[in-house]
N, C-alpha and C positions, 0 to 999 in steps of 0.2 A: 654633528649628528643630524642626521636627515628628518624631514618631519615623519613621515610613519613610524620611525626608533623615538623619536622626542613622545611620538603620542603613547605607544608603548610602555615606555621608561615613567612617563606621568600618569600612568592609569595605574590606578589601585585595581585586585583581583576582583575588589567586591562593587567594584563601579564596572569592571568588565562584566561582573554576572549581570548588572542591572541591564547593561545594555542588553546580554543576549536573550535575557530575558523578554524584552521590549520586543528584540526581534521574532524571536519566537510564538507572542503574540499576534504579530500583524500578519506574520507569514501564511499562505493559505496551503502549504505543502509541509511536510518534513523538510529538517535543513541540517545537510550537514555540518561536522564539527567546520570544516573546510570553508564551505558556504559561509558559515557564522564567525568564522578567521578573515574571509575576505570581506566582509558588510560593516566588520569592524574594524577593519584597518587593526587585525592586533594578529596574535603568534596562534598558530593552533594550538600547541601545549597548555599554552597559558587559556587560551578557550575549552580546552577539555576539563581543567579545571575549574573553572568560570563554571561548566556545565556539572561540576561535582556539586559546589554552591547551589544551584539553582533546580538539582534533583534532592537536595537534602531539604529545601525549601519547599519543594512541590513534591512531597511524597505520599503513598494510601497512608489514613490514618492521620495527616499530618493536616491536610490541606482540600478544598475542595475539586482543586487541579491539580494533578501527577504528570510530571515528565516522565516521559515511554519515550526508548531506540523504536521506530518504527518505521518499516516501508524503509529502509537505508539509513536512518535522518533522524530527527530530534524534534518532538512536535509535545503538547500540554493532550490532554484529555481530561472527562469529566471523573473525578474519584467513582470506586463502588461503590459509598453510600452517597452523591449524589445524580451517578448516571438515570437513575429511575425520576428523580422531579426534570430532569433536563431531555429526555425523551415525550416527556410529557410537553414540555415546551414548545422543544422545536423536534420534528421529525427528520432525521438525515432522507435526502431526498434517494440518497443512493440506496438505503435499505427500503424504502417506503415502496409496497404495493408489488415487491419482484416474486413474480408468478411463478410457480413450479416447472415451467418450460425454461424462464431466464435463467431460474436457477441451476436448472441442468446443463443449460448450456455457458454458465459462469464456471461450473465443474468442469467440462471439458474443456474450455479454453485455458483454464488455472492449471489445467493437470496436461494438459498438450499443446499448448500454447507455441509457437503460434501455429495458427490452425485454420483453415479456412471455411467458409459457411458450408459448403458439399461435405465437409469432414463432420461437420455437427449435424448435419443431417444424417449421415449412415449410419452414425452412435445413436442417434435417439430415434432414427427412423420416422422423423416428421420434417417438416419445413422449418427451416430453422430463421427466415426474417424476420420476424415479429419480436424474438428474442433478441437476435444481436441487437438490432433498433433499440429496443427498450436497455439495453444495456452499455452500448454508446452512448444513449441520451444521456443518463446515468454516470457517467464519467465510466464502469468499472472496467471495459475494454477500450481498446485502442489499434486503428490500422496498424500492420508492422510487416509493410512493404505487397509484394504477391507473390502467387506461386506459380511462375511457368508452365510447371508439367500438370497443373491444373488449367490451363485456359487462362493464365492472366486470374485467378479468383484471386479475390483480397486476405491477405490472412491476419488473424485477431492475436493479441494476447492480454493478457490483465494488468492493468496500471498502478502505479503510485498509490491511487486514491482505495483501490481494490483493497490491498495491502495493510491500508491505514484503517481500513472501514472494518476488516476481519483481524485486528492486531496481529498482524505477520511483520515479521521482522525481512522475511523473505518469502518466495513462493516454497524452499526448501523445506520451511517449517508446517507446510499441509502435510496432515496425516497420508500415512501410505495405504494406497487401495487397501493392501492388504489385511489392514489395522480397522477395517470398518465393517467386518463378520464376512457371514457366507450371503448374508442378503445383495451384495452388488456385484457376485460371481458375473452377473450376466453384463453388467455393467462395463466391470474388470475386462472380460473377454473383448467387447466391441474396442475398448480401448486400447486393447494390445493389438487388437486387428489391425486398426488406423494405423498405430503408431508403428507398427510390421510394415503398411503398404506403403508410410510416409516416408522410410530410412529404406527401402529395399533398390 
């Protein structure tokens, strides 16, 4: 038997959870089941269950840390009854301070991603630097290549960290324009413009 099967074969279910547990700790991303099969030298099956142990251990109500699927991956968060003293503590840098232009312009890149700075300027009809800046700095966007038939512009979409910071499992699980009244008809409209001139 090879070492990776001997280490396998010699680990207990509940010594695997400890370890993924460890990992999951130190990790500054979600990790998936995959991720956490290969850091352990062990079986993904056997890690999925690992991960059954170590959600029944960290559950709301149970614990002041819950494991959450999130952003792709498997990551701890603060429970609901102590996210309120842990806000207090430390402020997520990604939420702290984003301005009502970031935030419009976190929308349009979440919702048409990827998508270039001239693109978010024609939806909100201002300059849109200031914004992506401040949301780069941020982690919640990220370059994702360019666009030719723009001039070489750079085009944006929302990251990992986006994801995690707003509990999305994906970008799929954002409400749909259409789900959020008649107040962002006008909204709705600019974005079906772009995304009309962007596939045409």
């Amino acid at each position: 038997m090879d070492a990776p099967l001997r280490l396998i074969a010699s680990n207990p279910l509940d010594q695997l959870a400890k370890t993924v547990e460890a990992l999951l700790v130190v990790a500054s991303a979600p990790l998936t089941a995959q991720d956490l099969a290969e850091a352990a030298a062990d079986d993904p099956e056997r890690v999925e269950a690992a991960l059954g142990l170590v959600g029944e251990r960290y559950r709301e109500g149970r614990s002041g840390i819950v494991l959450e699927h999130v952003a792709g991956g498997w990551a701890f968060r603060a429970s609901r009854e102590a996210a309120e003293a842990c806000a207090r503590l430390i402020e997520k840098p990604a939420q702290r301070n984003l301005s009502q232009a970031a935030l419009e312009t976190l929308a349009i890149v979440a919702y048409l991603g990827p998508c270039t700075r001239p693109d978010v300027t024609r939806i909100r009809g201002v300059a849109a630097d200031s914004a992506v800046a401040s949301l780069l700095e941020r982690g919640l966007i990220s370059e994702a290549g360019r666009d030719e038939e723009a001039g070489g512009a750079i085009r944006y979409r929302t990251t990992p960290l986006f994801e995690r910071v707003f509990g999305l499992e994906s970008l799929s699980e954002l409400p749909r324009l259409d789900d959020l009244g008649a107040g962002v008809d006008e909204i709705r409209d600019r974005l079906h413009a772009v995304a009309e001139k962007r596939t045409a």
